[in-house]
N, C-alpha and C positions, 0 to 999 in steps of 0.2 A: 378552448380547452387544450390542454398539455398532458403529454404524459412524462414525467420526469423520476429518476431514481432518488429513494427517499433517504433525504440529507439531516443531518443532527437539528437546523434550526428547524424541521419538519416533523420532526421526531415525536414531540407531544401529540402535536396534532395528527397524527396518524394512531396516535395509541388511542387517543380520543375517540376517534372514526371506528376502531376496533370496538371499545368498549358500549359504544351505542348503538352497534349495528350486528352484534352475535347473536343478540335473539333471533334474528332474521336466518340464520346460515348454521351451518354446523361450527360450535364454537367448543370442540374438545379441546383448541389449544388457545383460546380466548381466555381463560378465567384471570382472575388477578395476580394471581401469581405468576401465569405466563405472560401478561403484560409487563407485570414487574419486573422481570430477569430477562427481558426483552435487549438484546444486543445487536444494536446495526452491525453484522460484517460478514464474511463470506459464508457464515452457516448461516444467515436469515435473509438472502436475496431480494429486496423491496421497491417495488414501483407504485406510483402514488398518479391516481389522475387526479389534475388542479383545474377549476373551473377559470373561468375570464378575471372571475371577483377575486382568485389567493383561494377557494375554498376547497379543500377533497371530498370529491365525489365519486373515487371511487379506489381501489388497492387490492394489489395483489402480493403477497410473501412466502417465499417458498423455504420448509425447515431443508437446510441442505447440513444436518451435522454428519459425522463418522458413521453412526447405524444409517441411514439415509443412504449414504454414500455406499457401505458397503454389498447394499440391498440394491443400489443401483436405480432407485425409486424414491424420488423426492414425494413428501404432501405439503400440498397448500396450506399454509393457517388462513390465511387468507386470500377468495379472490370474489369480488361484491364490488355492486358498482348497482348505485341509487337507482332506484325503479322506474325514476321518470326518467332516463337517461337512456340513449341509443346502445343497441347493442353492439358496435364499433369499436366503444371505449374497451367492454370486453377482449375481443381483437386487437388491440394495444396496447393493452396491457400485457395479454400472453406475448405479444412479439418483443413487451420488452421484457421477460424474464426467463425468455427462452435465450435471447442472445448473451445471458451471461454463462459466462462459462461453467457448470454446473457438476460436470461429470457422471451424466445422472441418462439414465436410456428412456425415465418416464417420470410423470408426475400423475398426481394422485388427488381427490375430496370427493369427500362424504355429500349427496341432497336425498334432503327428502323426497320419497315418491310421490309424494301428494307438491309437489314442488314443478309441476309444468312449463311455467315459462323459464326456469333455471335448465329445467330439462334440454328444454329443444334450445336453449342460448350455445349449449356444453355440443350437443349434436350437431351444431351448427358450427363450431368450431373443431369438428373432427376430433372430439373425444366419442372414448368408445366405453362403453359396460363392460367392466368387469366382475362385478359380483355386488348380491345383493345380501344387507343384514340385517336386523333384528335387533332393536331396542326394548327392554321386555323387563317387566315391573314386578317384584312380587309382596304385595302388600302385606299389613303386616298381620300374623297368622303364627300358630305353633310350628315348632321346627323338632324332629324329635332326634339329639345329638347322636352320632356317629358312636356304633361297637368298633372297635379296633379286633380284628385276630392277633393270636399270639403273631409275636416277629416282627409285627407294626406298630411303628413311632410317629403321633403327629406331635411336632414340637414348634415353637414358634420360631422364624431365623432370624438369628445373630450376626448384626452384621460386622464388619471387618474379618469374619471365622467362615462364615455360608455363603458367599454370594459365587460360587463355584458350582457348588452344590446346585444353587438355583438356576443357572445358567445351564447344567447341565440339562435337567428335567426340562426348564422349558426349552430350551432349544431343540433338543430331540422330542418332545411332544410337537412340536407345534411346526418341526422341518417342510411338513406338506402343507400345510392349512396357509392358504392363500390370505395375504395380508401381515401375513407375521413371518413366515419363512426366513426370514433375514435375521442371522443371531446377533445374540444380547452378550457385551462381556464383562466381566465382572464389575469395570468401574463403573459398566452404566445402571448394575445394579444397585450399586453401593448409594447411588445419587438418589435412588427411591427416597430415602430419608429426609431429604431433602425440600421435600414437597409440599404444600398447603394440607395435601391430602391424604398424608401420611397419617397413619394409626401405629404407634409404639405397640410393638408386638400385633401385629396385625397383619403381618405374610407369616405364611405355614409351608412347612416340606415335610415331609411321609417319608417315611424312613422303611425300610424293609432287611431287617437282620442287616442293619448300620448301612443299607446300601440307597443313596437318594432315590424316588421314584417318583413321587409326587410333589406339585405345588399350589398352592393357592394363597391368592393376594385379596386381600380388602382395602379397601381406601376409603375416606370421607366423600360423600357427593352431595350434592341438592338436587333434588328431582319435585318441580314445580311449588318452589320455596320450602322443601322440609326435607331435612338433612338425612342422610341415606346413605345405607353400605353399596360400595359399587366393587362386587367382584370379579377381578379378571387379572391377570389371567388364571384358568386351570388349568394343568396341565399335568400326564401322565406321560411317562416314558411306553414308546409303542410294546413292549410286552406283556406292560400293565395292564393294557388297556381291555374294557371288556370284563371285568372282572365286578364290577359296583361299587368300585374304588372313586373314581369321579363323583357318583352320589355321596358319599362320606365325605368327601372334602368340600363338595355344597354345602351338606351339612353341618360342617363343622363352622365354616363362612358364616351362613345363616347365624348359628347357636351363639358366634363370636358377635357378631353385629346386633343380636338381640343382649346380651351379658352388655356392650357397650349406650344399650338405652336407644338401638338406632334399629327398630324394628318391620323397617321400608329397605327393601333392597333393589339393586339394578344392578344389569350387566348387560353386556353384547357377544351378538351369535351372527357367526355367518348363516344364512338360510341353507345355504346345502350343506353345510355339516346336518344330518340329521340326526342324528343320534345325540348332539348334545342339546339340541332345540328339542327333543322328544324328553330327556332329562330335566330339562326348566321347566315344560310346559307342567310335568309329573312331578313337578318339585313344591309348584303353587303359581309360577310365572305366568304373566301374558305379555302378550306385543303391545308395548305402547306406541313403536313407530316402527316404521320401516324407511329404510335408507338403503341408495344406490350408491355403489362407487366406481365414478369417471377416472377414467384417464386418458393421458394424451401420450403418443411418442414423442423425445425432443430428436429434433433434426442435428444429424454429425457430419 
């Protein structure tokens, strides 16, 4: 066995390894579209372990783009390595995607809690717990739409016109909330459209006598082969907040996703936020998973 940096003629084969080994791991940035638009070079950092025979057995790939970088915290898309296979490879892999030059003070993935021997592989390698979150399903059920008070505007956003607008709300909603902290700027909003799982008029901003305050996003997902709203992010600006404004824009999410024929929704919640987990659970939601998230420091 080798551990070697993953080269163009390697390149299928590693998207291969990808696409048959996500159901196993957290695959938020597996799907086909991110395979698709997959680019070997200094934002997608890749080490590939090769068995005696040519075959990968195992890889790890770290997103290191602009947000990544400016957040100072890289995440893994991937780091998996075949179950019958020593935990060593593990360990050789991190050392080799640590020594590139990353610019980055940590890296970051998602396991599930009912995932033990992933567990103690990660603890074993001096990753530590950062927080834990909430994968949470709310089938499909009445949703009763959003009263607006005077002054308030839910409109759908426009993009080349709003992605300012949207950057502002989230970025100030979500400056504390651990995992997201690190802002969004307009272009990278703009690229939303761009996505598999994009919905044509399917992000909303909350308007308050013309002044942005709120957002919320939907997107297309599959959750256990049938197709589903997955909203995220919500966000209010901190004055908003507390008001039952975040319920409205749930429900507006919901009402949107049901009008589209897509009557199953999903989203993710950090467990200590509580108050928005106390919203889902009183919205119709439950936990269908729970997940941890590792990190590692890189050494400078």
């Amino acid at each position: 066995m080798r551990i070697e940096k993953l080269s163009l003629d390697r390149l299928n084969d590693f998207l291969v390894f990808c696409r048959t080994h996500r159901g196993d791991i957290d695959e938020s940035f597996l799907y086909d579209d991110d395979l698709r638009d997959f680019v070997l070079d200094d934002d997608n950092p890749t080490y590939v372990a090769v068995s005696a025979v040519g075959t990968i057995i195992g890889a790890v790939s770290v997103m290191n783009s602009a947000y990544y970088q400016r957040g100072r915290k890289g995440r893994f898309r991937i780091f998996h390595v075949l179950p019958d296979h020593d935990r060593d490879i593990y360990a050789q892999l991190l050392s080799g995607i640590t020594r590139e030059a990353l610019n980055l003070d940590e890296l970051y993935l998602f396991v599930r809690t009912d995932n033990p021997r992933m567990r103690r592989i990660l603890e074993s390698l001096d990753f530590d717990i950062e927080r834990y979150a909430y994968y949470m399903v709310r089938d499909a059920a009445p949703v009763a739409p959003p009263e607006w008070e005077n002054g308030y505007v839910l409109q759908p956003m426009v993009f080349n016109r709003d992605e300012a607008d949207y950057c502002h709300v989230r970025n100030l909603g979500f400056a504390t909330l651990i995992g997201s902290e690190t802002p969004m700027t307009p272009e990278e909003v703009s690229r939303m459209k761009d996505g598999d799982d994009y919905i044509e008029s399917g992000i909303f901003l909350l308007y308050h006598h013309a002044q942005p305050v709120g957002v919320v996003r939907t997107a297309e997902d599959v959750h256990e082969g049938e197709r589903v709203i997955n909203i995220g992010p919500l966000a209010l600006i901190p004055e908003y907040q507390g008001r039952g404004l975040g319920r409205k824009l749930l429900r507006a999410a919901l009402s949107f996703g049901r009008d589209m024929g897509l009557e199953k929704s999903v989203l993710s919640a950090n467990v200590d936020n509580e108050n928005a987990v106390r919203l889902y659970l009183s919205e119709g939601f439950r936990t269908a998973e729970s997940v941890v998230c590792y990190t590692c420091r890189l050494p400078h």
